[in-house]
C-alpha positions in Angstrom: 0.0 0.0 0.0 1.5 3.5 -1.4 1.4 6.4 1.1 3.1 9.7 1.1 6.3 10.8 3.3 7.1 14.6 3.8 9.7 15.7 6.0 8.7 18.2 9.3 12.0 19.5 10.0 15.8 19.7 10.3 16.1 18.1 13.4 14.2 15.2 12.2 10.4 14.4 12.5 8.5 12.9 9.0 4.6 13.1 8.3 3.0 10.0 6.5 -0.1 10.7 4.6 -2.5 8.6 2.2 -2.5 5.7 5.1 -5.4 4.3 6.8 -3.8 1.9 9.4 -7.3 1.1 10.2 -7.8 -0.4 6.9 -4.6 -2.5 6.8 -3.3 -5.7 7.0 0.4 -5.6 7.3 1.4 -8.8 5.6 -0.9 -8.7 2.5 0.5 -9.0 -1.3 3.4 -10.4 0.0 4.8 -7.1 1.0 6.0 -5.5 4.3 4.3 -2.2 4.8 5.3 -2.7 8.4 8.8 -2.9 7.6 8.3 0.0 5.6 7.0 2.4 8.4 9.4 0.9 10.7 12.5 1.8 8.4 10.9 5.6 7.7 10.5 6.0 11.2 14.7 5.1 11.9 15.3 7.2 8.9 13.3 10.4 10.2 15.4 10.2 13.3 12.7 8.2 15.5 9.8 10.9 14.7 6.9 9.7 12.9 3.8 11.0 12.3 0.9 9.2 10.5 -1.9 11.7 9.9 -5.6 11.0 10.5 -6.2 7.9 12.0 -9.3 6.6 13.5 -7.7 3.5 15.5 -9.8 1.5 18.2 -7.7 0.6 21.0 -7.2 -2.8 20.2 -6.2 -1.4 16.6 -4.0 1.0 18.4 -2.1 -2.0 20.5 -2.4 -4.0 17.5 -0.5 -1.5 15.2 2.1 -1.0 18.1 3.1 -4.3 18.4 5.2 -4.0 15.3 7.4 -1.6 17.3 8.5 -4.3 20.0 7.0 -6.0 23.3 4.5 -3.6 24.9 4.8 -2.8 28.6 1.5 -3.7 30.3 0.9 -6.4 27.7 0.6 -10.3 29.1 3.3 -11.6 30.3 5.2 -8.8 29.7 6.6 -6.3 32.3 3.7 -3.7 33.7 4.2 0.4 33.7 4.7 0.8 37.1 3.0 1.1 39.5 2.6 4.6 40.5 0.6 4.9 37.0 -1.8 2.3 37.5 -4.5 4.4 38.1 -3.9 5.6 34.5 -3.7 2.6 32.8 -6.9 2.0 30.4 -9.5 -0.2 32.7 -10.2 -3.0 29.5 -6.4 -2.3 28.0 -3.6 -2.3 30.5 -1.3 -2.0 27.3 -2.6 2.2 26.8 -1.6 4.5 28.9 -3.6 7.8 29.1 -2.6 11.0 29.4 -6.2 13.1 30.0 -7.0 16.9 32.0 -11.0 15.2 31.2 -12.8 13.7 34.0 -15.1 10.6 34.1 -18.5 10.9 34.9 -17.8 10.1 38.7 -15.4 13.0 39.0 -12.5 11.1 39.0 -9.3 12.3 35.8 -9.5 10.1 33.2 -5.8 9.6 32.4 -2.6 11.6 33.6 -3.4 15.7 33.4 -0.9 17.8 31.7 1.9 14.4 32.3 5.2 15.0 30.4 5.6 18.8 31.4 9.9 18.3 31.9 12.2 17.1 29.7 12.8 13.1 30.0 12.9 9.9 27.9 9.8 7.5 28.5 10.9 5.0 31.4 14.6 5.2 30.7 14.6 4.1 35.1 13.9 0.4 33.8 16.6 -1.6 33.1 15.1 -1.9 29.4 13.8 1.4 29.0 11.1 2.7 26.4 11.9 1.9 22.8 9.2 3.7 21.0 6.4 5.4 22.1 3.2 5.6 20.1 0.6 8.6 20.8 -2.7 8.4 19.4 -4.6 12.0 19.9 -7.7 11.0 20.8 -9.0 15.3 21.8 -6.9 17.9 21.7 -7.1 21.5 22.3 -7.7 24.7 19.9 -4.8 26.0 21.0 -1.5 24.9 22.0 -0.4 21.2 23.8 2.5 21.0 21.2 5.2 18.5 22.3 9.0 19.4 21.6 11.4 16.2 20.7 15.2 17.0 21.6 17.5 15.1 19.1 20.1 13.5 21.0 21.9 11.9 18.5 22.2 15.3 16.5 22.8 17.0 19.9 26.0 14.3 20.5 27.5 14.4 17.2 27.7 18.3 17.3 29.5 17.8 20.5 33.8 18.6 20.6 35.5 15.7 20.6 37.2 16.2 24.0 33.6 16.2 25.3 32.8 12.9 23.5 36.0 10.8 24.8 34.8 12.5 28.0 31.7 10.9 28.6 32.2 8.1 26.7 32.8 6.2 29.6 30.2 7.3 32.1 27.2 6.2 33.8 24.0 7.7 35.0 21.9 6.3 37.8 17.8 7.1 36.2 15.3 7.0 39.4 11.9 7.1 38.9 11.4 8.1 43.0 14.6 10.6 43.5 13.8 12.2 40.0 10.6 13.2 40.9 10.9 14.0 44.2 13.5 16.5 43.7 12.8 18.1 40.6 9.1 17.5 39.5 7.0 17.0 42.5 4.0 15.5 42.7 3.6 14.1 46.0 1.3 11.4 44.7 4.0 9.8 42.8 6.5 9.7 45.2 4.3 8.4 47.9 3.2 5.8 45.8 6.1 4.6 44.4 8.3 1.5 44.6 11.5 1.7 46.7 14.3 1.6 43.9 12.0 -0.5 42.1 12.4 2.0 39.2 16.2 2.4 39.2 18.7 1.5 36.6 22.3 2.4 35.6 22.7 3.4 31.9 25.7 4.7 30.2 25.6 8.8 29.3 26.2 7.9 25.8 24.3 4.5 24.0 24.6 3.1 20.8 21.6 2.8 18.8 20.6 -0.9 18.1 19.4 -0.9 14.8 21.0 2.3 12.9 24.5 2.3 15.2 24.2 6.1 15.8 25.7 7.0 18.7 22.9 9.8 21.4 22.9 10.8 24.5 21.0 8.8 27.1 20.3 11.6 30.1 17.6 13.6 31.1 16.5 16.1 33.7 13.1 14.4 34.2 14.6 10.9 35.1 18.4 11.1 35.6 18.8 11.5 39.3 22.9 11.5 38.4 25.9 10.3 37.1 27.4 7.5 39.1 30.5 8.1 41.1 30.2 11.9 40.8 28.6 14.2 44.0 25.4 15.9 43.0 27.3 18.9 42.4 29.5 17.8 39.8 27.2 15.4 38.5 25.2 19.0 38.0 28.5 20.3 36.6 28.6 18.3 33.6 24.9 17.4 33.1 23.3 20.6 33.2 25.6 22.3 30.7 24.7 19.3 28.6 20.9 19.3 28.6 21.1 23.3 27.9 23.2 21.8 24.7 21.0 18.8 24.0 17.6 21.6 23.7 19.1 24.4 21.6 16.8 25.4 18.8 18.6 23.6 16.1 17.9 20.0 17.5 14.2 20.5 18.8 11.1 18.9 16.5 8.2 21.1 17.8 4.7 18.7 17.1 1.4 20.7 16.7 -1.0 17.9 17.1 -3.4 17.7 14.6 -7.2 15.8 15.2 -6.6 12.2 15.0 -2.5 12.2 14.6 -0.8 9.0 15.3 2.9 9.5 16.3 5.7 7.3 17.3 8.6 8.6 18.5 12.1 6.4 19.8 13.1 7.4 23.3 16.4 5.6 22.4 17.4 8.9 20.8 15.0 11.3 21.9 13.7 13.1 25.0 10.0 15.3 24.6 8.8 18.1 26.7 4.8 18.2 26.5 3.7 21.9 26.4 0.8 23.2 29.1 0.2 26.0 27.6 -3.7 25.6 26.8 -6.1 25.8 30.0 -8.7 23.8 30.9 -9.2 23.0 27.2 -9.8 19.4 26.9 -7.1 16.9 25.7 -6.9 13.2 25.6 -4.3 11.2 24.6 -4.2 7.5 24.5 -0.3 5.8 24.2 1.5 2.4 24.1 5.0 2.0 25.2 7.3 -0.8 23.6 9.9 -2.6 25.8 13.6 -1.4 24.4 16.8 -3.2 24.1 19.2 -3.0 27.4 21.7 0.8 26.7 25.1 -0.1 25.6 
């Protein structure tokens, strides 16, 4: 099945038109649109968005699947816990990110989630692969989401910096991450001791394209191992001011019914708040990634 690729911008991001993924059966005619998407996607830098889409949720999970293992799926790991109140009651695959309220009062998803820079679950010892938003409601105005490039962000780096970090490590806490940067009381209270640790290295190798990215992020990375939280503030904050200059920032204006998938292997997002108490609801899956190296 044909469909249409355009590229968004410089620092990466590609729209797909002409597809309904509603309509399709992936392994039909002997080809591979799967494949196809899949390969786009690595080729727009991990940013892909495929334009009106009327998916039902098990379409949605469905469709996601080709992307890797989903968290929440049987027998595979669970989001954690701290977010099981916004996990989809008949799909514990969907996680939803909602300001809407149910007809007992009670929010509907996770209001205005995402509001800091950070890569989905990189405090698992597999972190997020990709991430697949459907928008399900969105407001008039504003609730854009901004994508940092990492790999562009690394490869503009000096070469003293590179040989630098090439052999650190950052320690990504779910609990210490939130509690002293982005508090919500709720979360912390609520969330496993060190169950949502992990040790990555600062700078990972890309599984399937070999590109070299950053892999640190104010929302998650509580610091770099070895290193006092000053220094570890030394070097890391001077390097997320780098990683979200202009030239390596995707800036998504969601559109009614926009699918995207994005690759937190390579990317970190910053969801925008910017629009009131105008309605938004998002539905996404998360896919199981490879272990950093």
């Amino acid at each position: 099945m044909a469909f249409t690729l355009n590229r968004l911008s410089g620092a990466g991001g590609a729209e797909v038109t002409g597809l309904d993924l509603s309509a399709t059966n992936f392994s039909t005619g002997g080809g591979n649109l799967a494949g196809e998407l899949r390969q786009a996607w690595l080729d727009a830098g991990g940013i892909l968005v495929v334009r009106d889409q009327h998916l039902t949720p098990e379409q949605h999970i469905a469709f996601a699947g080709h992307f890797g293992p989903l968290f929440g799926a049987a027998d595979e790991d669970p989001l954690q816990d701290t977010v099981s109140r916004y996990i989809h009651p008949d799909h514990p695959e969907i996680y939803r990110v909602s300001n809407k309220l149910d007809e007992t009062g009670e929010p509907l998803g996770r209001a205005r989630a995402g509001t800091y820079w950070h890569s989905d679950v990189s405090f698992r010892e597999r972190p997020a692969g990709a991430s697949i938003l459907v928008a399900r409601e969105i407001p008039a105005i504003g609730g854009d989401t901004l994508f940092a490039n990492l790999t562009a962000a690394y490869e503009a780096l000096s070469d003293g910096m590179k040989a630098m970090l090439a052999p650190l490590h950052a320690i990504h806490d779910f609990a210490v991450a939130a509690a002293t940067q982005y508090a919500r009381p709720i979360v912390v209270t609520d969330d496993l001791e060190g169950g949502n640790r992990a040790r990555h290295p600062v700078v990972r190798t890309h599984a399937e394209t070999g590109a070299k990215s950053l892999f640190a992020n104010p929302g998650f990375t509580a610091g770099l191992e070895g290193f006092s939280p000053e220094e570890s503030e030394a070097v890391l904050g001077p390097l997320y001011r780098h990683a979200t200059r202009p030239e390596f920032i995707y800036r998504h204006s969601w559109q009614p019914d926009d699918l995207l998938i994005w690759d937190n292997r390579t990317l970190m997002h910053f969801a925008v708040a910017d629009y009131g108490s105008e309605p938004r609801y998002m539905e996404r899956t998360t896919c199981i990634g490879d272990r950093p190296v």
